[in-house]
SELOZA-953764 format. One line per field, with one value per residue (C-alpha): residue in three letters; x, y, z; residue number from 0. Coordinates in steps of 0.2 Angstrom, whole numbers. Layout:
aa	(ala, ...)
x	(X, ...)
y	(Y, ...)
z	(Z, ...)
i	(NUM, ...)
! end
This chain:
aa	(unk, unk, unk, unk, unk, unk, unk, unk, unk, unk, unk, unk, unk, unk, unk, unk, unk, unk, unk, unk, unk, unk, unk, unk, unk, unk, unk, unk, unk, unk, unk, unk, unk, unk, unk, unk, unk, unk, unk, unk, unk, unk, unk, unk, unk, unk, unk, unk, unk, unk, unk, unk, unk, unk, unk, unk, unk, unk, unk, unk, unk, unk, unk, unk, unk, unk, unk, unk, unk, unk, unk, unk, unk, unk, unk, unk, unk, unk, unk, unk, unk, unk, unk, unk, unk, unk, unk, unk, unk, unk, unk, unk, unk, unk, unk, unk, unk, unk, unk, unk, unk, unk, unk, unk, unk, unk, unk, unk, unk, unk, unk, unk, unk, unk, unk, unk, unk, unk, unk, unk, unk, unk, unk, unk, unk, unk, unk, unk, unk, unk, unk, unk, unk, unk, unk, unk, unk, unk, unk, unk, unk, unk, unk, unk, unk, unk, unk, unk, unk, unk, unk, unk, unk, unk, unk, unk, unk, unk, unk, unk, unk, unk, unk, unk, unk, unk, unk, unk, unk, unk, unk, unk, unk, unk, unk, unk, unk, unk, unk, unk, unk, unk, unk, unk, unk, unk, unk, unk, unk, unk, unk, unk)
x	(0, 6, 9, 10, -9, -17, -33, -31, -48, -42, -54, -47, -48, -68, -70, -65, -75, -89, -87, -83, -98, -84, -71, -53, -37, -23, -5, 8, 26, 29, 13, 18, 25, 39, 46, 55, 48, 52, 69, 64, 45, 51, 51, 35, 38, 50, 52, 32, 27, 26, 32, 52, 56, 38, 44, 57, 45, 33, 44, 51, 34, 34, 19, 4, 5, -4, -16, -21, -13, -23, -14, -24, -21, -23, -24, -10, 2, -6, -1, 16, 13, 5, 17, 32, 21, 18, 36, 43, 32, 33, 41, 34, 17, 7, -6, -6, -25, -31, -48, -54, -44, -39, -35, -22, -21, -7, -17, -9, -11, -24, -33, -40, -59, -53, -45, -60, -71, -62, -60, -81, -83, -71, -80, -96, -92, -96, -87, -80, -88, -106, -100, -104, -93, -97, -87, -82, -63, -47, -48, -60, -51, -44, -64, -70, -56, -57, -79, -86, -95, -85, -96, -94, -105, -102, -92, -82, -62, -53, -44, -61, -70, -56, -55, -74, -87, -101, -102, -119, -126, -121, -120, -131, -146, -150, -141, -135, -151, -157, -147, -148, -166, -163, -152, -164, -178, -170, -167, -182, -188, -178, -183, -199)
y	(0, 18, 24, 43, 43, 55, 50, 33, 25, 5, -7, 1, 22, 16, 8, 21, 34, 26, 22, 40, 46, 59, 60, 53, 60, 46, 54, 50, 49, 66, 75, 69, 84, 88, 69, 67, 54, 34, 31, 20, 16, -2, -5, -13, -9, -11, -28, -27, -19, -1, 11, 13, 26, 28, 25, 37, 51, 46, 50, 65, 73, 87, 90, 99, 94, 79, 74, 56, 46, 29, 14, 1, -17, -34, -41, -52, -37, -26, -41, -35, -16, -14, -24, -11, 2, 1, -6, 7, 22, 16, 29, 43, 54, 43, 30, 13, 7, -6, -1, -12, -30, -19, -2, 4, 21, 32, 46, 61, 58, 74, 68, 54, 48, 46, 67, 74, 65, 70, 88, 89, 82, 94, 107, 105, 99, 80, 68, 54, 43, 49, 46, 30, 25, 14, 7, -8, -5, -1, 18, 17, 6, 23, 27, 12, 12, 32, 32, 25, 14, 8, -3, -12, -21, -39, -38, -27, -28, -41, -27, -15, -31, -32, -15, -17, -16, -22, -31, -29, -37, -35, -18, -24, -31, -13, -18, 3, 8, -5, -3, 17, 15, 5, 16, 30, 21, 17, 35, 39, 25, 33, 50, 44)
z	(0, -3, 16, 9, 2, 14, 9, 5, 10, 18, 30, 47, 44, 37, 52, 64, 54, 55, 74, 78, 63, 58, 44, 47, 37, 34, 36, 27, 35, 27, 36, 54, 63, 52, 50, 36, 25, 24, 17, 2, -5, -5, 13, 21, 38, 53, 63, 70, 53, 58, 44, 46, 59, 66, 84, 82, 75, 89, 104, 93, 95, 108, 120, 110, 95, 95, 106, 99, 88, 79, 70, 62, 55, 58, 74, 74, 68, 80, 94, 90, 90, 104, 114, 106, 110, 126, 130, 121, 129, 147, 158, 144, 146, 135, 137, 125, 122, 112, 104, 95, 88, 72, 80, 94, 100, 107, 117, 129, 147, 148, 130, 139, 142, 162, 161, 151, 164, 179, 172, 168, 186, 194, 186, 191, 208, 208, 217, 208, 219, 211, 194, 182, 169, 156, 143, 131, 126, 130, 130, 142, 155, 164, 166, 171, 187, 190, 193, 208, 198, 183, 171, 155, 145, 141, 124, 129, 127, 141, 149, 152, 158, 171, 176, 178, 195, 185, 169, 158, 143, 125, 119, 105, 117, 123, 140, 142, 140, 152, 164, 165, 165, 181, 190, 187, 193, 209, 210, 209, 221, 235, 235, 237)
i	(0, 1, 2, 3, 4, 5, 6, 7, 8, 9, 10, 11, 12, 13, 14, 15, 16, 17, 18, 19, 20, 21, 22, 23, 24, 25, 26, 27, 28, 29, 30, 31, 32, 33, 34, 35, 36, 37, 38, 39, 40, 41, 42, 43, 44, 45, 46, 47, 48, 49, 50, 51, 52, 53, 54, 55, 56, 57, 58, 59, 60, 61, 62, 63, 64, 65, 66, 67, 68, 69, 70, 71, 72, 73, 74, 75, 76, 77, 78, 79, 80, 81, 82, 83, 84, 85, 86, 87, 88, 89, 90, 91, 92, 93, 94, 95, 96, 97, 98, 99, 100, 101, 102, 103, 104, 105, 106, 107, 108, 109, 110, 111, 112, 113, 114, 115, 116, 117, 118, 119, 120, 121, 122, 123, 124, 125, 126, 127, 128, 129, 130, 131, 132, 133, 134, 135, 136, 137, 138, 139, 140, 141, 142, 143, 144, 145, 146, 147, 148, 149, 150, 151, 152, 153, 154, 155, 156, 157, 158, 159, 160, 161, 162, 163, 164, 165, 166, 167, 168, 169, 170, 171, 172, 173, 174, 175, 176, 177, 178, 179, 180, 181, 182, 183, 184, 185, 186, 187, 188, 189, 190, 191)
! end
């Protein structure tokens, strides 16, 4: 594939556009923050399959300048990635999420699900003790752990399973809107 296509459509960037309902961009080596560009068009990829250099122009990134990065694939090459990833970045302010089996994600520690909703709750003065999280994948592991009641439904991703108080039914089965309709009527039910 031509890794310098910035709009090259693929499986993975259709996925994640359609999952987050907006557009996605595909950056070539050239585009990412200044990085010079692969050496050769012939190489395929470093020894996980990255693009040559990718974990140099990562760590090379300077705070504010990106706030999320994505990489997509197979799951068995993402197996490897991920592993690199997170080996490579320990000790550095980034968290290492698996999203889904084809995507990986390299987020800033304050771009997180868990620093958005700490953030929101420290604004409007909740406790996270009164907070519910609920979630289905790695990205939401950090606000599973951090609410007082972390939930995730039954599909989810090993590690937000784990990380979990409460596990739900299948996304699919309508067991959010279940289990919210729940918790409001027991609300209700005690201020009666």
């Amino acid at each position: 594939s031509d890794a310098s296509a910035p709009d090259r459509r693929g499986p993975d960037r259709d996925l994640l556009a359609q999952r987050n309902e907006m557009p996605v961009t595909v950056l070539g080596d050239e585009q990412v923050a200044g990085a010079p560009a692969s050496s050769t068009p012939e190489e395929e990829g470093g020894p996980s399959g990255a693009p040559p250099g990718a974990q140099e122009r990562l760590a090379a990134w300077r705070p504010g300048q990106v706030l999320k990065v994505v990489l997509g694939g197979s799951p068995s090459v993402l197996d490897r990635v991920e592993a690199e990833l997170r080996a490579g970045f320990s000790g550095l302010p980034a968290v290492v999420a698996r999203t889904l089996s084809q995507l990986v994600e390299v987020v800033r520690p304050d771009a997180t699900k868990e620093s958005a909703l700490a953030e929101l709750c420290r604004l409007w003065g909740i406790p996270s003790e009164q907070v519910i999280a609920i979630g289905d994948s790695g990205n939401d592991v950090g606000m599973i752990r951090w609410a007082g009641l972390g939930v995730a439904v039954a599909n989810a991703r090993p590690e937000a399973l784990r990380a979990a108080d409460w596990v739900i039914g299948h996304h699919a089965d309508g067991a959010v809107a279940r289990f919210l309709r729940a918790v409001v009527a027991a609300r209700q039910g005690g201020r009666r």
